[in-house]
GUGUSE-205410 format. One record per residue: residue number from 1; residue in one letter; x, y, z of N, C-alpha, C, O in turn. Coordinates in steps of 0.1 Angstrom, whole numbers, plus 5000, padded with zeros to 4 digits. Layout:
N
R seq type n.px n.py n.pz ca.px ca.py ca.pz c.px c.py c.pz o.px o.py o.pz
R NUM    A    X    Y    Z     X     Y     Z    X    Y    Z    X    Y    Z
...
***
This chain:
243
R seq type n.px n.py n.pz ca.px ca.py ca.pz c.px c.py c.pz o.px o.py o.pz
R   1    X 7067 3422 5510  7067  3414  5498 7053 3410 5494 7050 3412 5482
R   2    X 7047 3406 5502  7031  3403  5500 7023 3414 5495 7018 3414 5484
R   3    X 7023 3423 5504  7016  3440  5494 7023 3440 5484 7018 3439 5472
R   4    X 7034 3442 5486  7040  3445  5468 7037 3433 5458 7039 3437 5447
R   5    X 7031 3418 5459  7026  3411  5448 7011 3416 5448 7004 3417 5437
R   6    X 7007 3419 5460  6994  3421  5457 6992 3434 5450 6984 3435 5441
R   7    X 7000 3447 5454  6995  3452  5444 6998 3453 5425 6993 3457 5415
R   8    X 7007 3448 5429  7012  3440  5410 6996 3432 5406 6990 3433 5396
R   9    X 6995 3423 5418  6980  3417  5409 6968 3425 5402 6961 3425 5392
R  10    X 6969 3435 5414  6955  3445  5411 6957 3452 5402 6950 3453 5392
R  11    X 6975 3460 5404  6970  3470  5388 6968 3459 5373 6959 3460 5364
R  12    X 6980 3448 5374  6974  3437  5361 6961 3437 5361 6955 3442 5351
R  13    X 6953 3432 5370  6935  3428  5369 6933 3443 5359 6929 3445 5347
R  14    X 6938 3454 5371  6930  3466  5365 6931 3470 5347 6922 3474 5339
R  15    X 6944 3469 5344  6948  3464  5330 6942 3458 5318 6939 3462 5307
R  16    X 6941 3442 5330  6929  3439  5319 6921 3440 5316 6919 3436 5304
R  17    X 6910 3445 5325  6899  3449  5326 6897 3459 5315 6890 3458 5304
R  18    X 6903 3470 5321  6901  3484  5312 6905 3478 5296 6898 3484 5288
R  19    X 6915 3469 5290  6919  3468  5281 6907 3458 5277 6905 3461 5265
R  20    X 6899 3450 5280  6888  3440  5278 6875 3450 5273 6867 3448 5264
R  21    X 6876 3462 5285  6867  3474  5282 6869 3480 5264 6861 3482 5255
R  22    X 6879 3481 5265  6883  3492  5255 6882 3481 5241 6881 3486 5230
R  23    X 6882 3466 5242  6882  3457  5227 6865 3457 5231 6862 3455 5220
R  24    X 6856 3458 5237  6843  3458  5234 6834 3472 5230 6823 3473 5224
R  25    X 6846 3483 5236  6837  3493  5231 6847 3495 5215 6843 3505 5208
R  26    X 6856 3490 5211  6862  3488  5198 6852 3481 5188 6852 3486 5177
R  27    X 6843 3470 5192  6837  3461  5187 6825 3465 5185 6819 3463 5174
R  28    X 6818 3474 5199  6810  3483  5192 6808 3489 5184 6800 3485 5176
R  29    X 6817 3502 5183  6819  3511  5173 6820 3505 5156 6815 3508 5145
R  30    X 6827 3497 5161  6828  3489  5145 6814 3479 5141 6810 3479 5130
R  31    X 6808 3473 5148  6794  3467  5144 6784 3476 5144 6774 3473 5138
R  32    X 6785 3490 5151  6774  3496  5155 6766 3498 5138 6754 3498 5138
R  33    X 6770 3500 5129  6760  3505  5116 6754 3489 5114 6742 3488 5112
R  34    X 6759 3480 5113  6751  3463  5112 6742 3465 5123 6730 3466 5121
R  35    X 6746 3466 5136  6741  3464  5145 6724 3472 5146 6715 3466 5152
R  36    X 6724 3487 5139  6715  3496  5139 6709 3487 5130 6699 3481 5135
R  37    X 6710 3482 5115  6705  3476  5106 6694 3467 5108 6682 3468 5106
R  38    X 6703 3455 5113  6691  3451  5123 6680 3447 5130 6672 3438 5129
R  39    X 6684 3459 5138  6671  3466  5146 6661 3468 5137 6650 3461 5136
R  40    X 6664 3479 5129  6655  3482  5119 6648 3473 5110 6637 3475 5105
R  41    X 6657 3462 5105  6648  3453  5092 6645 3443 5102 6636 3436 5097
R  42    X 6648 3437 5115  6631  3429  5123 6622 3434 5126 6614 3428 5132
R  43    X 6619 3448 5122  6604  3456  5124 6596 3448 5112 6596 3452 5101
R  44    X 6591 3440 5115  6578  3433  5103 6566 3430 5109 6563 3419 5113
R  45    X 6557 3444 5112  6543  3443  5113 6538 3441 5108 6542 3442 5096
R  46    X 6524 3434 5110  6512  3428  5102 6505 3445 5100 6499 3449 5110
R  47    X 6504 3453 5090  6490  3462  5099 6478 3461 5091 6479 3458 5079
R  48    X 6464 3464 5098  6452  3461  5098 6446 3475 5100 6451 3486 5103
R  49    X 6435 3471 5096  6425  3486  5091 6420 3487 5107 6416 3498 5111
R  50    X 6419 3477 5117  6422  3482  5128 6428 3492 5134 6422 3501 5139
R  51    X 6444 3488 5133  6454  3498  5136 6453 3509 5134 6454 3519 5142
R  52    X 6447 3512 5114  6449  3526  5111 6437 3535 5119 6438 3546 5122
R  53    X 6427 3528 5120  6418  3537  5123 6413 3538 5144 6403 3543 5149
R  54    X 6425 3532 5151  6426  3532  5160 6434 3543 5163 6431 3549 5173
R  55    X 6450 3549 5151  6456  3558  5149 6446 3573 5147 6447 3583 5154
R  56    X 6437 3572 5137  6431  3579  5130 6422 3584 5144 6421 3596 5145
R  57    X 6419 3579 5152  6408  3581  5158 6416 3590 5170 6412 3601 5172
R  58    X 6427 3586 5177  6440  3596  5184 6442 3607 5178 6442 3617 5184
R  59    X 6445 3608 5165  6449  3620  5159 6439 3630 5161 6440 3640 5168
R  60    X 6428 3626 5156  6410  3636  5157 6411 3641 5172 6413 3653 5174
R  61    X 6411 3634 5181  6411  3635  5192 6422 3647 5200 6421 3655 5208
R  62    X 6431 3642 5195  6444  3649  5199 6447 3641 5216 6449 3648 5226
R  63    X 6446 3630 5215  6447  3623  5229 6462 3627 5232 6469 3633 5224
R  64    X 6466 3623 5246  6478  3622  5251 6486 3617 5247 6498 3619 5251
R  65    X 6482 3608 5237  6490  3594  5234 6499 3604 5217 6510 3604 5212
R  66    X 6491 3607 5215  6490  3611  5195 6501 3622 5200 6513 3622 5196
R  67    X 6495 3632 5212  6503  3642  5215 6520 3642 5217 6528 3648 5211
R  68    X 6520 3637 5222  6537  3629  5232 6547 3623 5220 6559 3626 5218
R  69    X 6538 3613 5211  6546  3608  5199 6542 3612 5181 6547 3604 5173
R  70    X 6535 3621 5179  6536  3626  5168 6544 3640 5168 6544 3646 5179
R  71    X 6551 3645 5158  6555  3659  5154 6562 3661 5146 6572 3655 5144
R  72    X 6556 3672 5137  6555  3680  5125 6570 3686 5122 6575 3685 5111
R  73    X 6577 3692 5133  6590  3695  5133 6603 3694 5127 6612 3687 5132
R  74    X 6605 3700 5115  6614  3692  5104 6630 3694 5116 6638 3686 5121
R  75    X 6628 3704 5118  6640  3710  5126 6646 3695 5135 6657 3691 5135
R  76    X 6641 3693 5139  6639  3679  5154 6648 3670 5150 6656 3664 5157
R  77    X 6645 3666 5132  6648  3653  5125 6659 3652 5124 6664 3661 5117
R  78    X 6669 3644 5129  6686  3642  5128 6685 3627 5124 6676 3619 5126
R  79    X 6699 3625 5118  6704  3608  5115 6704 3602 5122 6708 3601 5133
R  80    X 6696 3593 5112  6695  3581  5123 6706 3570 5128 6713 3562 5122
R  81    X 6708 3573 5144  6717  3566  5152 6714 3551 5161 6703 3547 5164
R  82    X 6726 3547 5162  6722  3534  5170 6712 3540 5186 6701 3535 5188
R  83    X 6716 3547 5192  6706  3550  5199 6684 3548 5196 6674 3542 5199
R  84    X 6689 3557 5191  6671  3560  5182 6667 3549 5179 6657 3545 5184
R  85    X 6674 3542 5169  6673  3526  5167 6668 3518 5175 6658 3511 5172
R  86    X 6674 3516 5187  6672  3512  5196 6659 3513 5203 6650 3506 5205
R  87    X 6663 3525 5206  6648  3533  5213 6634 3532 5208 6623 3531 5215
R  88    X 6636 3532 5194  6623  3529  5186 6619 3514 5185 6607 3512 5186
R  89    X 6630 3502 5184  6626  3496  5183 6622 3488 5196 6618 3477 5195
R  90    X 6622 3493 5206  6618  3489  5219 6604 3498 5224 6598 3498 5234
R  91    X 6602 3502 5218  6587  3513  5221 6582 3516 5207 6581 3528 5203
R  92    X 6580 3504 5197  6571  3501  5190 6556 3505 5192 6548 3507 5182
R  93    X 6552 3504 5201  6539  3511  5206 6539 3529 5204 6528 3535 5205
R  94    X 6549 3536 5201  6546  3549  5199 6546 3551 5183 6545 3562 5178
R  95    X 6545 3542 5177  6541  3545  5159 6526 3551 5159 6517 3544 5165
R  96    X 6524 3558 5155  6510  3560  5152 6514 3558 5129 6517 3564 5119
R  97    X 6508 3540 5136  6504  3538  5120 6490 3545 5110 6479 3543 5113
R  98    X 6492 3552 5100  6481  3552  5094 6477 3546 5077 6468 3550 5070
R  99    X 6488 3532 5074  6487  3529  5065 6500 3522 5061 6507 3517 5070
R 100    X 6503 3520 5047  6515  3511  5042 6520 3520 5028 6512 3527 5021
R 101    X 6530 3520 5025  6533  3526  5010 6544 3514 5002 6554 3509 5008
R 102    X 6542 3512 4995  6546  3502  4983 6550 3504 4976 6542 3511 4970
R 103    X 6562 3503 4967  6575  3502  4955 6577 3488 4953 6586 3482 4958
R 104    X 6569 3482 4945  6572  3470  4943 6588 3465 4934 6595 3454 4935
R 105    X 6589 3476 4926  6603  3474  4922 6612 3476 4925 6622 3470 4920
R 106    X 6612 3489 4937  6623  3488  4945 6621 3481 4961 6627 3485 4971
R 107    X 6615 3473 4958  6611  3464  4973 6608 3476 4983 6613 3471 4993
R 108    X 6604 3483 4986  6603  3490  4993 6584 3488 4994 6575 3489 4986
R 109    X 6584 3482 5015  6574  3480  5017 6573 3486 5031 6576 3478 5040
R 110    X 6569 3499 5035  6572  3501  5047 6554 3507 5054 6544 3506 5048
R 111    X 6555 3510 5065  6545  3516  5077 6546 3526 5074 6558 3530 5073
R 112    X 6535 3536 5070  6538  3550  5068 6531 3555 5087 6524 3549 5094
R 113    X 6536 3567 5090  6537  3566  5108 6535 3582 5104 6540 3589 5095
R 114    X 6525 3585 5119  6521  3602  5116 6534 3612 5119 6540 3613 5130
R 115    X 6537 3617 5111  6550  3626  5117 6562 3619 5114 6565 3608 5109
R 116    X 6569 3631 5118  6586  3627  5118 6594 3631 5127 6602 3640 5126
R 117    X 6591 3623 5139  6599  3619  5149 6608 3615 5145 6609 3610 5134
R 118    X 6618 3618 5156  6629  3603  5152 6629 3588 5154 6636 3579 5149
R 119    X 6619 3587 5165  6615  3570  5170 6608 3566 5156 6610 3555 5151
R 120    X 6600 3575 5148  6589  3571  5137 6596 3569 5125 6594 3559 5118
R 121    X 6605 3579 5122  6615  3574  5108 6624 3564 5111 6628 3557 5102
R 122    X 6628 3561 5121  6636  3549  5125 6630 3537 5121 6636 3527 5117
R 123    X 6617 3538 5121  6607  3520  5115 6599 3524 5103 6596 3514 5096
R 124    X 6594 3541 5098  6582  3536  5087 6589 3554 5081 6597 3563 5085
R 125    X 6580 3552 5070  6582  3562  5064 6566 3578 5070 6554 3577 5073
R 126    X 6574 3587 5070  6563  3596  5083 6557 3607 5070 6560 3613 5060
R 127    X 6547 3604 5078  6537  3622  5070 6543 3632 5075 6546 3634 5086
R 128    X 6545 3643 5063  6550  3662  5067 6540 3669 5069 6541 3681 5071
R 129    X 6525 3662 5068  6515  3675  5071 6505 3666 5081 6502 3655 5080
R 130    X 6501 3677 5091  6486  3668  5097 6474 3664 5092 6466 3655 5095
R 131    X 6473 3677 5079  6460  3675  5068 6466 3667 5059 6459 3676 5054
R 132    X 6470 3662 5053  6472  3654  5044 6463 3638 5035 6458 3631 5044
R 133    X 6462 3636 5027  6452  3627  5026 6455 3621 5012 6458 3626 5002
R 134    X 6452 3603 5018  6456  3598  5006 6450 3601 4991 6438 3603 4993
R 135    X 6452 3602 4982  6448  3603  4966 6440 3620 4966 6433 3623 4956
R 136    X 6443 3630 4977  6437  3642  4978 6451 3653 4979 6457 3654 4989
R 137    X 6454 3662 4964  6463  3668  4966 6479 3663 4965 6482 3654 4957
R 138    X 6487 3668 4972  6500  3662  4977 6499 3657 4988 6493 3663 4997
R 139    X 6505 3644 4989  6509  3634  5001 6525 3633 5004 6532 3623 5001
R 140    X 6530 3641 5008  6545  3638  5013 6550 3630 5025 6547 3631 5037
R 141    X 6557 3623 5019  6563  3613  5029 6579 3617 5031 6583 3625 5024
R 142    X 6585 3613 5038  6600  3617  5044 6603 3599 5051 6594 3592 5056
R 143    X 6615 3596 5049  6623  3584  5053 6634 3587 5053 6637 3597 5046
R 144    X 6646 3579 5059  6658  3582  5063 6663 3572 5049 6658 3561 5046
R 145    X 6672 3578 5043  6680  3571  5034 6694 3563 5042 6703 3569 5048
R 146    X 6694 3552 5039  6705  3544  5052 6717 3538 5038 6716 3536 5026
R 147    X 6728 3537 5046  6741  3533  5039 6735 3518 5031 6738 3517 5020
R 148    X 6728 3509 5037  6724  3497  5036 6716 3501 5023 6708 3511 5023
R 149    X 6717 3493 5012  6706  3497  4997 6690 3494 5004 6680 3501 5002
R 150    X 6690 3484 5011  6675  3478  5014 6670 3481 5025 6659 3475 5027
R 151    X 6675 3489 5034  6668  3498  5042 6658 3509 5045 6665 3518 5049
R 152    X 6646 3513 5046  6641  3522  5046 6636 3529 5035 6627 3523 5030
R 153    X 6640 3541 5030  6637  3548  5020 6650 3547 5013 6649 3552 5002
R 154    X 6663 3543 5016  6676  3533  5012 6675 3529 4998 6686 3530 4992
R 155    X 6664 3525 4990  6661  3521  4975 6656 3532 4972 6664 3536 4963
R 156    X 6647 3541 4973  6647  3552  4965 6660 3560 4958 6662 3564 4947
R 157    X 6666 3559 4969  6678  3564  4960 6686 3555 4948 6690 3559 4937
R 158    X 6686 3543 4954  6696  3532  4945 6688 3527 4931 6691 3527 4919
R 159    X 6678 3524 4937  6661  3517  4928 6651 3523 4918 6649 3520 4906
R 160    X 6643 3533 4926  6633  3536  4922 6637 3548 4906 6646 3557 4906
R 161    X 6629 3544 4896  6631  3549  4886 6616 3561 4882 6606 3561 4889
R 162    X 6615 3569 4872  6603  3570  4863 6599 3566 4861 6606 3556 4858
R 163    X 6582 3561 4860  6575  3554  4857 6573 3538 4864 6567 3528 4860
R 164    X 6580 3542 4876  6577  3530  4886 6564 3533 4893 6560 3545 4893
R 165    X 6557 3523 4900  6541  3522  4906 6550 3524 4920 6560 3518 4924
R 166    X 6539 3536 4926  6539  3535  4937 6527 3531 4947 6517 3533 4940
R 167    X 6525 3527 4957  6508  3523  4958 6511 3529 4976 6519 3528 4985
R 168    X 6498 3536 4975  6496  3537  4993 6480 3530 4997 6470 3528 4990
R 169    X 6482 3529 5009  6469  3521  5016 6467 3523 5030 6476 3522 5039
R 170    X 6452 3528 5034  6447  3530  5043 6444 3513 5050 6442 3512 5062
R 171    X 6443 3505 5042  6438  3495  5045 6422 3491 5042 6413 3484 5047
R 172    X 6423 3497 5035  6408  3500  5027 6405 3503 5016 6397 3499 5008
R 173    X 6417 3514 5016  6411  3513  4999 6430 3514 4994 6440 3518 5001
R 174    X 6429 3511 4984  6449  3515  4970 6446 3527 4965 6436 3531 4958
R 175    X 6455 3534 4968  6459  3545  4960 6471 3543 4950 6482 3539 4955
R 176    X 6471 3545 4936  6479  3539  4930 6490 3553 4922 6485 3563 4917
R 177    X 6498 3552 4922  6505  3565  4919 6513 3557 4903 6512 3546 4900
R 178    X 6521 3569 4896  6531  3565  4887 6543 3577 4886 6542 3588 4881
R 179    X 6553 3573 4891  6563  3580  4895 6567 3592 4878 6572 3590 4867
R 180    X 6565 3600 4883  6567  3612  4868 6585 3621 4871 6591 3627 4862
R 181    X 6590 3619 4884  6597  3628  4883 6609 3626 4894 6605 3625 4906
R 182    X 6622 3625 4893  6631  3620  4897 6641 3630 4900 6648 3634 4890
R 183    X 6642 3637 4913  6651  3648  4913 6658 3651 4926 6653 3647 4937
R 184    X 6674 3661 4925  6674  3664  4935 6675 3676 4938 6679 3684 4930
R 185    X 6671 3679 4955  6667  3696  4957 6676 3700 4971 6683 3692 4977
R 186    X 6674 3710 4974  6681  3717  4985 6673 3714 4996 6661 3714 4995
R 187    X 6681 3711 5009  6673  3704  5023 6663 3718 5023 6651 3715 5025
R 188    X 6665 3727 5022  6658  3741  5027 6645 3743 5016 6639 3754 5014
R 189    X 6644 3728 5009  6631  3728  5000 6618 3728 5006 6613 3718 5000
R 190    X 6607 3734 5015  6606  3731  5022 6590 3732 5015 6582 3728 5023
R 191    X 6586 3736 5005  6578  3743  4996 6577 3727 4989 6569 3725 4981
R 192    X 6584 3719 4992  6574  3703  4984 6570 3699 4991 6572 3686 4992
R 193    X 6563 3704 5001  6554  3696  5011 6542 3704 5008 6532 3698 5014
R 194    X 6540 3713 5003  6533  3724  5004 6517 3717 5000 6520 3705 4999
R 195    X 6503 3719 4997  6494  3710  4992 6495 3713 4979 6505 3720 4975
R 196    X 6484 3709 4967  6490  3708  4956 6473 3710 4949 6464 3704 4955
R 197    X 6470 3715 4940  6456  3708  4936 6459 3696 4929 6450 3687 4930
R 198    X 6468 3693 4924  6471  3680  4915 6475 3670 4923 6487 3671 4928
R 199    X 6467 3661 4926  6474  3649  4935 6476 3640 4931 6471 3631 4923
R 200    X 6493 3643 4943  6504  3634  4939 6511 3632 4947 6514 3641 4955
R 201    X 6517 3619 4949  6526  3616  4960 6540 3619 4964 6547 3620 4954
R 202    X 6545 3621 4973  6563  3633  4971 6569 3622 4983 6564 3620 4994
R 203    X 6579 3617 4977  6591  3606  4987 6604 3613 4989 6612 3616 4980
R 204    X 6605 3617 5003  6614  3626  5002 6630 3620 5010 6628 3612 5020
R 205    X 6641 3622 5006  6648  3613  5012 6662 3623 5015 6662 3635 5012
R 206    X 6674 3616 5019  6683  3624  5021 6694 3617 5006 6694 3605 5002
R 207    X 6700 3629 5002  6708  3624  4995 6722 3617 4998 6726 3615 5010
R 208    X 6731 3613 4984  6742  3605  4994 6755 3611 5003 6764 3605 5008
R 209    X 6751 3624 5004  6760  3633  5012 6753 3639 5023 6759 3645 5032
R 210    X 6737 3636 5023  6733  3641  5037 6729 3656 5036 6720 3660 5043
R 211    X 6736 3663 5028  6729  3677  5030 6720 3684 5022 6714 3695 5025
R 212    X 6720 3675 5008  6708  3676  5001 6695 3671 5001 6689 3672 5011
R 213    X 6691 3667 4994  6674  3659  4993 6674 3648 4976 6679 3651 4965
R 214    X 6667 3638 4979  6661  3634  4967 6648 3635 4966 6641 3634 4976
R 215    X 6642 3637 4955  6624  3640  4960 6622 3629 4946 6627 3631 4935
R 216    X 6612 3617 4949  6606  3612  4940 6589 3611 4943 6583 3604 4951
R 217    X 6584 3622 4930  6566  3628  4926 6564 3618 4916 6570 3615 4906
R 218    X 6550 3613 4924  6545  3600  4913 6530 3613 4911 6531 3624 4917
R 219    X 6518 3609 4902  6507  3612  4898 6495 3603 4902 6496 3592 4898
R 220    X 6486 3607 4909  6474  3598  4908 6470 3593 4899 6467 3601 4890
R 221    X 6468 3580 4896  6463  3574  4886 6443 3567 4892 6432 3567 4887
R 222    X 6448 3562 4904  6432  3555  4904 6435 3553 4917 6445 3557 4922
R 223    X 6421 3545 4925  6416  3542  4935 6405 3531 4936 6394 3529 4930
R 224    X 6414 3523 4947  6404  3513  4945 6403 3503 4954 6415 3501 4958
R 225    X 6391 3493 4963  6389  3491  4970 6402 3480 4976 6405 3473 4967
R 226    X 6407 3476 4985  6420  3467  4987 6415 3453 4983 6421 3445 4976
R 227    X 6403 3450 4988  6397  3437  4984 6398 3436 4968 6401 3425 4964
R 228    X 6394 3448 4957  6395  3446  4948 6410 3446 4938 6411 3443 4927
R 229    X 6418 3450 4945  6436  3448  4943 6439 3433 4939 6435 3424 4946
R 230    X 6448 3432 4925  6452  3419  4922 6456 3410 4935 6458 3416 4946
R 231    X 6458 3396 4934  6460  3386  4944 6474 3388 4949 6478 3385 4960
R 232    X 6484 3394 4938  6497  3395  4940 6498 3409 4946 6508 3411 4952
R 233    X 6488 3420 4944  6489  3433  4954 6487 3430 4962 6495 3430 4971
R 234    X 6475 3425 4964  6467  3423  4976 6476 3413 4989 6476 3416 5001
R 235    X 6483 3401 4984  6487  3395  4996 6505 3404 4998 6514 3398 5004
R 236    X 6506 3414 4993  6519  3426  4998 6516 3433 5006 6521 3435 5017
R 237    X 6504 3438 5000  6499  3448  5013 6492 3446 5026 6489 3455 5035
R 238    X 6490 3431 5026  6482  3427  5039 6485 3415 5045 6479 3407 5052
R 239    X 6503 3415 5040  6515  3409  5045 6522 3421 5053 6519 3433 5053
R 240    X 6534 3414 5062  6543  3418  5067 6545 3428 5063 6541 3428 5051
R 241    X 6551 3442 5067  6558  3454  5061 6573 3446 5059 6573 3435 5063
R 242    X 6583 3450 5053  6598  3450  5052 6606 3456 5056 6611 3456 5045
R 243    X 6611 3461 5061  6622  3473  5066 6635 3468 5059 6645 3474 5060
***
C-alpha cells in the first residue's frame, strides 16, 4: 500500500514538473522575439576616437584579436536569433568599432563594427569591404532589418526617405551624405558593394520577406571636422549610440 502511494506521488511530482517544464519553455518561445529586442536596444555605447583607432590599429595589424572576430563572409550571415543576441550581447568586447552612422529622421543611431559577423550585426551596422573608407568611393554598410520598427537598420525600411541626411563619423571628422536613391534588389546583388569612383554611402538591409534586399545610396556632400558639427550634431554623435 505504501509503494503503491509512493509511487502515485512520484509519477504526479514527475507530471508536474515536466508540465512546469513545458509552460516555461511555452513562455519562452512566445517572449523570445521581445526578449531578443531587448538585448539589443540596452547596447548604448559611448564611442570615442579612442576606440576607433584602437580598432583601426588591430585591423593594420591583423592581430589575433581583429582575426577571430571580424569577417567579410556574406555567406556566414543568417537571421538574427535569440541565441546570437545573446552571445553578442555578452561579449561586447568582440565589436571592432570603427565609427557611428546617423539618420537623424529615421532615429537611426548605431556603431558601425568591421565586418559582418553575426555577434557584429547583432549590435551595429558592419562594413562589406576591408578597404573601404569614409567619404572615399562607396561605403557599404549591411544591418539586420528586425520585426521591431526601431531596431537596428529596422527604420530604413519603415523611415528613411530621399533626400534624408545621412552622416558617418570616425570620430574625427562627419561625413555628410544625402540619400538619392531608394530601392529594392535581389540578395544575389552582390555588385553594390563593389567600389565606386563616386562616393557614396550604400545601407543595405533585408527586405520584409527576407529574401530580398533594400539598398538605400546617399551622395557625398562634405566633410568636416566633428568639433566643427552643429551643437545639435555634435552632442548625437558623441552621445550614446541607440539600438
Amino acid at each position: 500500500m505504501e509503494v503503491a502511494m509512493r509511487k502515485g506521488f512520484l509519477k504526479k511530482l514527475l507530471i508536474n514538473i515536466v508540465f512546469v517544464l513545458l509552460i516555461i519553455v511555452a513562455l519562452g518561445l512566445i517572449f523570445n522575439r521581445q526578449i531578443k529586442n531587448e538585448l539589443i536596444k540596452s547596447y548604448h555605447p559611448t564611442i570615442t576616437r579612442k576606440t576607433v583607432v584602437q580598432a583601426e590599429r588591430r585591423a593594420k595589424k591583423q592581430t589575433p584579436r581583429h582575426k577571430k572576430n571580424v569577417s567579410y563572409n556574406f555567406k556566414k550571415v543568417k537571421s538574427l536569433d535569440f541565441q546570437t543576441a545573446a552571445e553578442a550581447r555578452m561579449n561586447t568586447n568582440r565589436l571592432e568599432v570603427i565609427g557611428e552612422v546617423l539618420l537623424p529622421k529615421s532615429h537611426i543611431h548605431l556603431p558601425i563594427g568591421l565586418g559582418v559577423a553575426n555577434t557584429t550585426l547583432a549590435l551595429a551596422a558592419g562594413t562589406m569591404r576591408a578597404d573601404q573608407q569614409m567619404g572615399k568611393g562607396n561605403y557599404p554598410l549591411a544591418g539586420h532589418h528586425m520585426v521591431n520598427p526601431n531596431v537596428l537598420f529596422g527604420p530604413l525600411y519603415f523611415k528613411t526617405k530621399v533626400d534624408d541626411h545621412v552622416y558617418l563619423s570616425n570620430m574625427k571628422r562627419v561625413y555628410q551624405y544625402k540619400v538619392y536613391q531608394r530601392t529594392f534588389i535581389a540578395a544575389t546583388r552582390v555588385d553594390v558593394v563593389r567600389q565606386t569612383k563616386q562616393p557614396i554611402v550604400t545601407l543595405v538591409t533585408c527586405d520584409a520577406t527576407g529574401a530580398g534586399r533594400l539598398m538605400i545610396r546617399g551622395k557625398f556632400q562634405k566633410s568636416y571636422r566633428l568639433t566643427k558639427a552643429t551643437p545639435k550634431l555634435k552632442r548625437a554623435l558623441l552621445g550614446p549610440v541607440n539600438n
